[in-house]
C-alpha positions as CSV (number, residue, x, y, z in Angstrom):
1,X,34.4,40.0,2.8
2,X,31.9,38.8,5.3
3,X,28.9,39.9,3.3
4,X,30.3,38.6,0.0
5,X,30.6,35.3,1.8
6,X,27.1,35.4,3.1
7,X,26.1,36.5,-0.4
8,X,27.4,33.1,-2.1
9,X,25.8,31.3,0.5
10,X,22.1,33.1,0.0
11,X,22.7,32.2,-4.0
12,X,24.1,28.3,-3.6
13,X,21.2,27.7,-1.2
14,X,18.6,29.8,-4.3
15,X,20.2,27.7,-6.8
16,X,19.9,24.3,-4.7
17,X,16.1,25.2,-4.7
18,X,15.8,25.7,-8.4
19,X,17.6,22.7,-9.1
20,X,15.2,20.6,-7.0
21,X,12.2,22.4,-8.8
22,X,14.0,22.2,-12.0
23,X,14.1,18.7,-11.6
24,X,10.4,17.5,-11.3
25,X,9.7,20.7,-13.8
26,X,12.2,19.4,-16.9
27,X,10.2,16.5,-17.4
28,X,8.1,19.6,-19.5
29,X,4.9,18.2,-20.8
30,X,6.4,14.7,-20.5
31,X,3.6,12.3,-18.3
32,X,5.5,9.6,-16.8
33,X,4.2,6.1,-17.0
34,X,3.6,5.2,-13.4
35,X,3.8,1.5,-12.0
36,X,2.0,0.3,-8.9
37,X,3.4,-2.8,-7.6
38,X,1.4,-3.7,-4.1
39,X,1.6,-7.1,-2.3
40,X,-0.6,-8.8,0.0
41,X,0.1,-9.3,3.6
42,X,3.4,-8.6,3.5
43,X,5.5,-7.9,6.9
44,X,6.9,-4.8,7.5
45,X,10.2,-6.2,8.8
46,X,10.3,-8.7,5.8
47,X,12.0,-7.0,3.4
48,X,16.1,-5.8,3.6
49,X,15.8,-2.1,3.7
50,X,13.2,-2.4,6.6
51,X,15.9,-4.7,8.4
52,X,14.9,-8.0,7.7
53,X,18.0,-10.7,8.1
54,X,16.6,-13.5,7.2
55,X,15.0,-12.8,3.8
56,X,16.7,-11.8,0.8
57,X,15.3,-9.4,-1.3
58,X,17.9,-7.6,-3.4
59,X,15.5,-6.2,-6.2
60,X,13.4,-4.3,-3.6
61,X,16.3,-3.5,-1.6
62,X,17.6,-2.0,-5.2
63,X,14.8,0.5,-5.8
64,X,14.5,1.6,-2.4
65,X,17.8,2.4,-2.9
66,X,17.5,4.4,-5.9
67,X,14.7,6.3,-4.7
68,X,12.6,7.6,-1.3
69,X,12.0,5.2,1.2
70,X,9.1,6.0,4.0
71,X,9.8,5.2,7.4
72,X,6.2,6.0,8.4
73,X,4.3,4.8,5.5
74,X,0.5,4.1,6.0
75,X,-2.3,2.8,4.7
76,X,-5.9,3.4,5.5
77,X,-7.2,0.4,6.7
78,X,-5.8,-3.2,8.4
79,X,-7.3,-5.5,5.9
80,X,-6.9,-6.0,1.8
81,X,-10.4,-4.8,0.5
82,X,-10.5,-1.2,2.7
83,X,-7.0,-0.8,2.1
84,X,-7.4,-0.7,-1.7
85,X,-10.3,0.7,-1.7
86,X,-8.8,4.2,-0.1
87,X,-5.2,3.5,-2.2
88,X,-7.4,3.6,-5.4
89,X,-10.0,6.6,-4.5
90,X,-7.0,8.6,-2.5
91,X,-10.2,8.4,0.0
92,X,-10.2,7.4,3.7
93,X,-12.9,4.7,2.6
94,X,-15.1,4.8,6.2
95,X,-15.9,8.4,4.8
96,X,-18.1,5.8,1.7
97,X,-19.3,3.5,4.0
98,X,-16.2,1.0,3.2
99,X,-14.6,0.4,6.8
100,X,-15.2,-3.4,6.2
101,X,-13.5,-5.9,4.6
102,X,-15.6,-7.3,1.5
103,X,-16.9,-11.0,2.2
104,X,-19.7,-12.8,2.7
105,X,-22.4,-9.9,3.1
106,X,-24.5,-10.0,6.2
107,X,-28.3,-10.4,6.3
108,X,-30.2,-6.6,6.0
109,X,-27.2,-5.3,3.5
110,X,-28.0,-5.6,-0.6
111,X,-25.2,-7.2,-2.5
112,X,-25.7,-4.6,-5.3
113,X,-23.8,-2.4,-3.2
114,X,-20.5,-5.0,-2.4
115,X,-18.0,-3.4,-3.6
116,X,-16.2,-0.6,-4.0
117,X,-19.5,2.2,-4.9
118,X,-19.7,3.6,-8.4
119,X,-19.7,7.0,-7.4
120,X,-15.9,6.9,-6.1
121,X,-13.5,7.8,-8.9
122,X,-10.0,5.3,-9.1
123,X,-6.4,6.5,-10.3
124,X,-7.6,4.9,-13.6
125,X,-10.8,7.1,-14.0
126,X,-8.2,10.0,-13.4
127,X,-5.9,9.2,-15.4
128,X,-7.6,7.9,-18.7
129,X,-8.8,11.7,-19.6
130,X,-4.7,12.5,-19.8
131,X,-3.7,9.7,-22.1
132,X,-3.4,7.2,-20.1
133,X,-4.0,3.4,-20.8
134,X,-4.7,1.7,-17.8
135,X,-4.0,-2.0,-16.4
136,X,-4.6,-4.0,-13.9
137,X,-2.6,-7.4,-13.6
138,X,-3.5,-9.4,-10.3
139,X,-6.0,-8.9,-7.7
140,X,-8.8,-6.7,-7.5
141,X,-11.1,-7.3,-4.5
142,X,-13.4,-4.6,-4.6
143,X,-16.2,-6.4,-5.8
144,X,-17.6,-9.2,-7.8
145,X,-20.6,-7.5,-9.4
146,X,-20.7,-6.4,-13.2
147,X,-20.5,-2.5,-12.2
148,X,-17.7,-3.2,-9.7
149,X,-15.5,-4.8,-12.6
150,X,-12.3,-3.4,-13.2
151,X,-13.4,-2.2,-16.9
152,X,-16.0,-0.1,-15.3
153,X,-13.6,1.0,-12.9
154,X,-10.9,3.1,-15.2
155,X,-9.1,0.0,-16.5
156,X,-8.5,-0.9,-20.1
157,X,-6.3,-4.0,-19.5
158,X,-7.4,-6.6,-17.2
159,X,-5.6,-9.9,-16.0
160,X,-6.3,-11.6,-12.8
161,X,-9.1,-12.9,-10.4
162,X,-11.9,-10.4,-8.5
163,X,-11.8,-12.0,-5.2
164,X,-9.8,-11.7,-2.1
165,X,-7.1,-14.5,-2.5
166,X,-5.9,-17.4,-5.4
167,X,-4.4,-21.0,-4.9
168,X,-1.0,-20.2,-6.5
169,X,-1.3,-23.2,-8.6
170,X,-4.5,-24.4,-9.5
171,X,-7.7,-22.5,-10.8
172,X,-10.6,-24.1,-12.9
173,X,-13.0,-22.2,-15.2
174,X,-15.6,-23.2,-13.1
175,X,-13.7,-22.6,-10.0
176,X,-14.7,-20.8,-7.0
177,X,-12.9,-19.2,-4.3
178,X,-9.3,-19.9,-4.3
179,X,-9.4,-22.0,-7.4
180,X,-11.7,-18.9,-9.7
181,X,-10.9,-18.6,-13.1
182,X,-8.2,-16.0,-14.7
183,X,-10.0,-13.4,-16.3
184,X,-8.3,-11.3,-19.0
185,X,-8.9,-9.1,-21.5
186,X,-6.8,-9.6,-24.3
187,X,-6.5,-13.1,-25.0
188,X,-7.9,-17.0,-24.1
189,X,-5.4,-16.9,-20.2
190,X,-3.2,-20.0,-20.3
191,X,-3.3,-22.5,-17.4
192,X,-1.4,-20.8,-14.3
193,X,1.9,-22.2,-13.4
194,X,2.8,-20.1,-10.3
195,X,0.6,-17.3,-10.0
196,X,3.5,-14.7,-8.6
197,X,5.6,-15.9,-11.6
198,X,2.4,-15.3,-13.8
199,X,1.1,-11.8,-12.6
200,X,4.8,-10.9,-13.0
201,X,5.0,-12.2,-16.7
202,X,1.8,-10.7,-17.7
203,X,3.2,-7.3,-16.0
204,X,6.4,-7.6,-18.4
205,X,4.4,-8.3,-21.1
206,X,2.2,-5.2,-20.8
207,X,5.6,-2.7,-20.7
208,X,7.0,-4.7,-23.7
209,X,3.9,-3.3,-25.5
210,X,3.3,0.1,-24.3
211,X,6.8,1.7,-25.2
212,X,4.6,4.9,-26.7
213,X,1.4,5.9,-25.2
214,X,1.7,6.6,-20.7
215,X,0.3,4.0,-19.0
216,X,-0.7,3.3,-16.0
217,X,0.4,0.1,-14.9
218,X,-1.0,-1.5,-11.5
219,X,0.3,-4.6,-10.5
220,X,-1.2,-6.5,-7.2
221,X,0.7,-9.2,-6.3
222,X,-1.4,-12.0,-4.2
223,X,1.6,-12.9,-2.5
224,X,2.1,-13.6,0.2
225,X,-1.2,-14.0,1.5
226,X,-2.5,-17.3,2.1
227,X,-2.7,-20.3,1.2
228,X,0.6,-20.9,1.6
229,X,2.2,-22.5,-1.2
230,X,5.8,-22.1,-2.6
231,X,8.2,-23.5,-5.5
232,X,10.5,-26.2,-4.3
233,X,13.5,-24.1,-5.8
234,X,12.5,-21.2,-3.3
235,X,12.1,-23.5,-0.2
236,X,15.5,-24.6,-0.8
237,X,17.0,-20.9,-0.5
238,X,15.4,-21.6,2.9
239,X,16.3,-24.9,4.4
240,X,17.7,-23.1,7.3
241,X,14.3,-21.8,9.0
242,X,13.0,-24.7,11.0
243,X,9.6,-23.4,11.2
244,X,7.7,-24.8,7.7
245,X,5.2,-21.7,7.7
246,X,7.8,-19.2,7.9
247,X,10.1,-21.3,5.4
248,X,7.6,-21.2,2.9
249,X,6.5,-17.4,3.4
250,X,10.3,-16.4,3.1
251,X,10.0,-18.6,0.4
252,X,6.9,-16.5,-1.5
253,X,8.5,-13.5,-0.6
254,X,11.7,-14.5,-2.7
255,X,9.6,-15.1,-5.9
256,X,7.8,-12.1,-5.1
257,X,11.2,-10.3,-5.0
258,X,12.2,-12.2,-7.8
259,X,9.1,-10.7,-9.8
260,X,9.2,-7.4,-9.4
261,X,13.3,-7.3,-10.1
262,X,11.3,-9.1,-13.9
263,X,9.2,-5.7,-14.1
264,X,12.0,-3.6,-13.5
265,X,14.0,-4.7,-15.5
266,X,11.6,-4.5,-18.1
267,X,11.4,-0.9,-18.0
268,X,15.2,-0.5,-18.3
269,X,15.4,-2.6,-21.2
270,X,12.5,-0.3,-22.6
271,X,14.9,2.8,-22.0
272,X,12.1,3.9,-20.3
273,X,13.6,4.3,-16.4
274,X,13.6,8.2,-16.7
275,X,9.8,8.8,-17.4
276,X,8.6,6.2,-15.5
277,X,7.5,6.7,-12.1
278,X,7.4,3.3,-9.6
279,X,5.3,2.8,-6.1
280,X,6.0,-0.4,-4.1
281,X,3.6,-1.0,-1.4
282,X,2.0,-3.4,0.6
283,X,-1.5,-3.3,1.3
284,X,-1.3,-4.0,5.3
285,X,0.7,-5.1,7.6
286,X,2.1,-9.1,8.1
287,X,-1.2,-11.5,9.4
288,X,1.5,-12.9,11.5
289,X,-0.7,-15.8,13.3
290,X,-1.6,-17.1,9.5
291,X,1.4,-16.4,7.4
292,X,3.8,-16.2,9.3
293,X,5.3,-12.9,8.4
294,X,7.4,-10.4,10.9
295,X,6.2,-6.8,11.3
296,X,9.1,-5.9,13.9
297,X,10.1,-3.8,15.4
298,X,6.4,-3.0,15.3
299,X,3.7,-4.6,17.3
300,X,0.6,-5.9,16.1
301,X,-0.5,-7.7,12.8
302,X,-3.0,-7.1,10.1
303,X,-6.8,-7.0,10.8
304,X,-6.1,-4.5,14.0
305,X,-5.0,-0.7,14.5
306,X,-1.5,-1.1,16.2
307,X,1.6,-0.2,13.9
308,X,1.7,-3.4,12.7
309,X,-1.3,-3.6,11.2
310,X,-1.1,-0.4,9.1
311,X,2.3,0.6,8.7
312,X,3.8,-0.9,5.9
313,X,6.9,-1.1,3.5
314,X,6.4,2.3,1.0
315,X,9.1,3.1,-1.6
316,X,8.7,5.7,-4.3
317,X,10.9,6.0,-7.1
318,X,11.4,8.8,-10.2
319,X,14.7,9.4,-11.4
320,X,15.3,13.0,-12.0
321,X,12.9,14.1,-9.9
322,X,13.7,12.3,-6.7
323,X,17.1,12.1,-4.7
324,X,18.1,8.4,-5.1
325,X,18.6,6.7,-1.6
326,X,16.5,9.5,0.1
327,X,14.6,8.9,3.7
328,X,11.4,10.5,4.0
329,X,10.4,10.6,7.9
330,X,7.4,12.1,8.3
331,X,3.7,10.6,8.2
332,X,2.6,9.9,4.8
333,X,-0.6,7.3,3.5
334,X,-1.6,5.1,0.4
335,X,-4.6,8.0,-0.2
336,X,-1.6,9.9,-1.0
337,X,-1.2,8.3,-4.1
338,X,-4.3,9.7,-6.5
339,X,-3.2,13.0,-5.7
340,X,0.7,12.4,-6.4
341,X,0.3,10.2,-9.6
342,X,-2.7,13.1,-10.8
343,X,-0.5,16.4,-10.9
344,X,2.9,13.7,-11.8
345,X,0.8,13.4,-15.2
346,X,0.2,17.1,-15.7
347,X,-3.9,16.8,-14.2
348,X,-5.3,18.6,-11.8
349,X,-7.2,18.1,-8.2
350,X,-10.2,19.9,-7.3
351,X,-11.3,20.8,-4.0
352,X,-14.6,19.1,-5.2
353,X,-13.1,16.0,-5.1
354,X,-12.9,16.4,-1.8
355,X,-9.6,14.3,-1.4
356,X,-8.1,13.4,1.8
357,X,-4.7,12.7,0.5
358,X,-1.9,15.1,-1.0
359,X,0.5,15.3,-3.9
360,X,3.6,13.8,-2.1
361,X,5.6,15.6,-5.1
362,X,6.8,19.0,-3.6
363,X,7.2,17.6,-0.1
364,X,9.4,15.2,-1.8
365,X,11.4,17.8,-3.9
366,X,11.8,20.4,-0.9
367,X,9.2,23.0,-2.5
368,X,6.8,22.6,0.4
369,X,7.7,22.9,3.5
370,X,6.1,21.3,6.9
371,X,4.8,18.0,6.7
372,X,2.0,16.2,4.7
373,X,-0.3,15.1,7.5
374,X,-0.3,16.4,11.1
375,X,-4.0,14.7,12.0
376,X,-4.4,10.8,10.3
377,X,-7.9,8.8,11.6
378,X,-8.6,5.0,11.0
379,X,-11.7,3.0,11.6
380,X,-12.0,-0.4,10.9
381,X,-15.4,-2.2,12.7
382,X,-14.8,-2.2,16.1
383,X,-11.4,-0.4,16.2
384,X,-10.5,3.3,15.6
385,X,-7.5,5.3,16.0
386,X,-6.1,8.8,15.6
387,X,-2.8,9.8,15.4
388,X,-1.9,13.4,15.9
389,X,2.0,14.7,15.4
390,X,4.0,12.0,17.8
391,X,0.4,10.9,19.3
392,X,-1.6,8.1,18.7
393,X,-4.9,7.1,20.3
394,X,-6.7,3.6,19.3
395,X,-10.2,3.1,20.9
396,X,-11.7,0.2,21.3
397,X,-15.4,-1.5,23.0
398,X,-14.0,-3.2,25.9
399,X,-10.7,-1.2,27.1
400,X,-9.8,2.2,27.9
401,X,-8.1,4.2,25.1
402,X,-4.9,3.2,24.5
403,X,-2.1,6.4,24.3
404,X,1.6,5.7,22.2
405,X,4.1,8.2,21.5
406,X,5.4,6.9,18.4
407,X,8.6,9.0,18.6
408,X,9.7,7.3,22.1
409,X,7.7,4.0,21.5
410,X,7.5,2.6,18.1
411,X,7.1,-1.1,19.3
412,X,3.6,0.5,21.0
413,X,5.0,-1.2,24.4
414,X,4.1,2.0,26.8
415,X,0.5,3.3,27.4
416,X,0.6,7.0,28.5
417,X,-3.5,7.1,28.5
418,X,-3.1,7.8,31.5
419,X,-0.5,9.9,32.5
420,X,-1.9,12.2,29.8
421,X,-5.5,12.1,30.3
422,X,-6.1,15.9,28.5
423,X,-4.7,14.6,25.7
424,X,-6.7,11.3,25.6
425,X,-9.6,13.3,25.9
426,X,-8.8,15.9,23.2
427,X,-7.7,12.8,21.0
428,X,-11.0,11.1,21.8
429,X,-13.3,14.0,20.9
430,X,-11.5,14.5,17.9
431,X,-11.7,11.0,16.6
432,X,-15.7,11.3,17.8
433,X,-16.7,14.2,15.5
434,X,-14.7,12.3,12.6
435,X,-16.2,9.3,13.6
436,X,-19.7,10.8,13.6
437,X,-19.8,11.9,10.3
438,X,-19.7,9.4,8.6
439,X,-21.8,6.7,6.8
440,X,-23.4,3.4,7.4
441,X,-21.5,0.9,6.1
442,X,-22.5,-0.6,2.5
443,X,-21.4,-3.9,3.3
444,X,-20.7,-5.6,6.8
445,X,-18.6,-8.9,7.6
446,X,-19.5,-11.6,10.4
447,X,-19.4,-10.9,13.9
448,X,-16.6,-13.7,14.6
449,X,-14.1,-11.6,12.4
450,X,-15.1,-8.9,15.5
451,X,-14.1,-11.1,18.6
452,X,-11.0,-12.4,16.5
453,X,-9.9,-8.7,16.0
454,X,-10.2,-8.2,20.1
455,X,-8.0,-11.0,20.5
456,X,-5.3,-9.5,18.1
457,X,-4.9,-6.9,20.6
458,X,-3.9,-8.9,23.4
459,X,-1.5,-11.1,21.4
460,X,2.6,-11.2,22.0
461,X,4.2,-10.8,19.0
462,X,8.0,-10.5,17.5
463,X,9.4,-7.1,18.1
464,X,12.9,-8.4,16.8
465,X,14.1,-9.4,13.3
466,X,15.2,-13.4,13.6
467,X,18.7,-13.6,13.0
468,X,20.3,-14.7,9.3
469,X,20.5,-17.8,8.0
């Protein structure tokens, strides 16, 4: 009897394996259409299903629930040009020469090479030779040249601005800055009325008219980076919070909610929620001394190396493939992406390409075992950081290392450099031959954006969500 027993308990645990295979397998030669949504400087502790009390946001709340939500989601860098430069090559961008953020270029550095460099492959350069047609509705920021442009970058569709940041009311066709025009592709771009409300309409429109060929579809919100501007209607959801800043930044966050519930929706209403793969994102962590945004319970804010600054809201969702209202724990990044959204639409990845993230997909669906990432480096102009297992090491000019264990500590409140100084040092030599290797950068912002990022480190900031309205 015994062994019969165990016998039905070696073949239910068999056929729970197949199943999961079974599930990300039966989609057969089927490519999914696969929708980016990324905001911009968006908290981690601003949206419901990271803990946030005070802002409502039931339509992301919704689709982390009906997929896999990261509680250790990374990007690769602490500022929005970096960041999607590594999200788009599945890259970590210092290994190009890409640890700055793209502005003003300094004297000695050629503008020909601002931007994101030609020889870096995107998800759209991968993806067009499997079918796909490609979009981009939003933000681009990886450079303003002609060979930076999205169409020379994998993208068929284009609708949005090249730069960093857009007023989200005004732009002029002979705009600059904050007030560029709205470029698109496929017809003369009406005036804005709210640019969240317009990147989200444009989005709809785009599934409405791809119901047959895979697309890849990738949407970069603006908000809610700054300036900070908001609809009346969505302050009023928010007469509660005293402080303006924060009333209007729960207020962009709303319509940004509010948006991407629009492109969900439109998928639905497509019938085309069982091939279509979705990635929400943010592209760093909260600026929380411009926008007023909350990364609790982690410390730090974008533009520096603590938690804060890269570890940001991540939800994946694909239903038949992945266990709705799953929690993934272990480390995984935004270079993860290219490799995911590659073998999801039946392509391959070549150790040529020389990748440094991994198809999330068997992880995900318990075919792999272990975890995706025991080593994870950042570098970002004066700051660098290694995290190893439960370890994390930042380094930076004027201090000691710095020495968290994330599993005891995820506030970063406890420096153990140096109750653990083997480890420092084996952390601090591996970060140096990574660190070594690689490239001058092609472009290099001011020295002022240098002493501001010191002083980021030295900052108090929340560690608890503000209670409900």
């Amino acid at each position: 009897m015994k062994r019969n027993w165990l016998i039905h308990i070696m073949i239910w645990c068999l056929l729970c394996g197949l199943a999961s295979t079974c599930a990300w397998a039966g989609t057969g030669n089927i490519r999914p259409n696969i929708i980016l949504i990324v905001a911009d400087d968006l908290g981690y502790g601003d949206v419901g299903f990271n803990g946030s009390l005070q802002i409502r946001t039931p339509n992301l709340d919704a689709l982390a629930s009906q997929g896999v939500r990261f509680t250790q989601g990374y990007v690769s860098s602490a500022v929005c040009s970096p960041s999607r430069a590594g999200l788009l090559t599945g890259r970590n961008q210092p290994r190009f020469g890409y640890d700055n953020n793209l502005a003003e270029n300094q004297r000695g550095y050629d503008p020909e090479y601002a931007g994101l460099p030609v020889t870096e492959k995107t998800i759209a350069d991968s993806l067009k030779p499997l079918g796909y047609v490609n979009a981009l509705i939003g933000k681009w920021h990886l450079g303003t040249r002609p060979q930076f442009h999205p169409h020379k970058r994998g993208f068929d569709v284009f609708w949005g601005f090249l730069g960093g940041g857009h007023d989200y009311f005004k732009s002029s066709p002979n705009g600059a800055g904050y007030q560029s025009p709205i470029e698109c592709s496929y017809k003369q771009p009406r005036p804005i009325t709210y640019i969240t409300d317009d990147i989200g309409h444009e989005a709809v429109d785009f599934i409405k008219g791809h119901t047959e060929q895979p697309f890849f579809l990738y949407v970069a919100f603006n908000a809610p980076h700054a300036p900070m501007q908001a609809l009346d209607q969505d302050l009023a959801l928010y007469t509660n919070v005293k402080e303006k800043k924060r009333r209007t930044y729960c207020a962009m966050v709303h319509r940004l909610d509010v948006n991407i519930g629009a492109i969900l929706a439109a998928v639905e209403s497509a019938g085309m929620s069982q091939r279509t793969l979705v990635v929400f994102i943010s592209d760093n962590g909260g600026p929380v001394d411009s926008n007023a945004s909350i990364n609790a319970p982690l410390n730090g804010q974008k533009g520096i190396l603590l938690e804060g600054g890269i570890r940001v809201p991540f939800v994946m969702k694909w239903p038949g493939v992945l266990k709705p209202g799953s929690v993934y724990d272990p480390p995984v990044w935004s270079l993860d992406l290219l490799p995911t959204f590659v073998k999801a639409a039946r392509g391959t990845i070549t150790e040529k390409q020389d990748l440094d993230g991994v198809d999330l997909l068997p992880y995900l669906t318990n075919q792999v075992r272990g975890v995706p990432h025991e080593t994870m480096q950042w570098r970002f102009t004066i700051s660098a950081a290694i995290r190893s297992g439960q370890w994390k090491l930042i380094r930076l000019p004027d201090r000691l290392p710095m020495l968290y264990d994330l599993s005891a500590d995820i506030s970063e409140q406890h420096d153990l450099a140096i109750q653990n100084l083997g480890l420092v040092q084996s952390m601090l030599k591996d970060l140096g031959q990574w660190d070594v290797r690689l490239p001058h950068p092609v472009c290099l912002e001011g020295a002022v954006w240098k002493r501001r990022q010191l002083a980021l480190y030295d900052t108090q900031y929340p560690l608890v969500q503000p209670e409900a309205n």
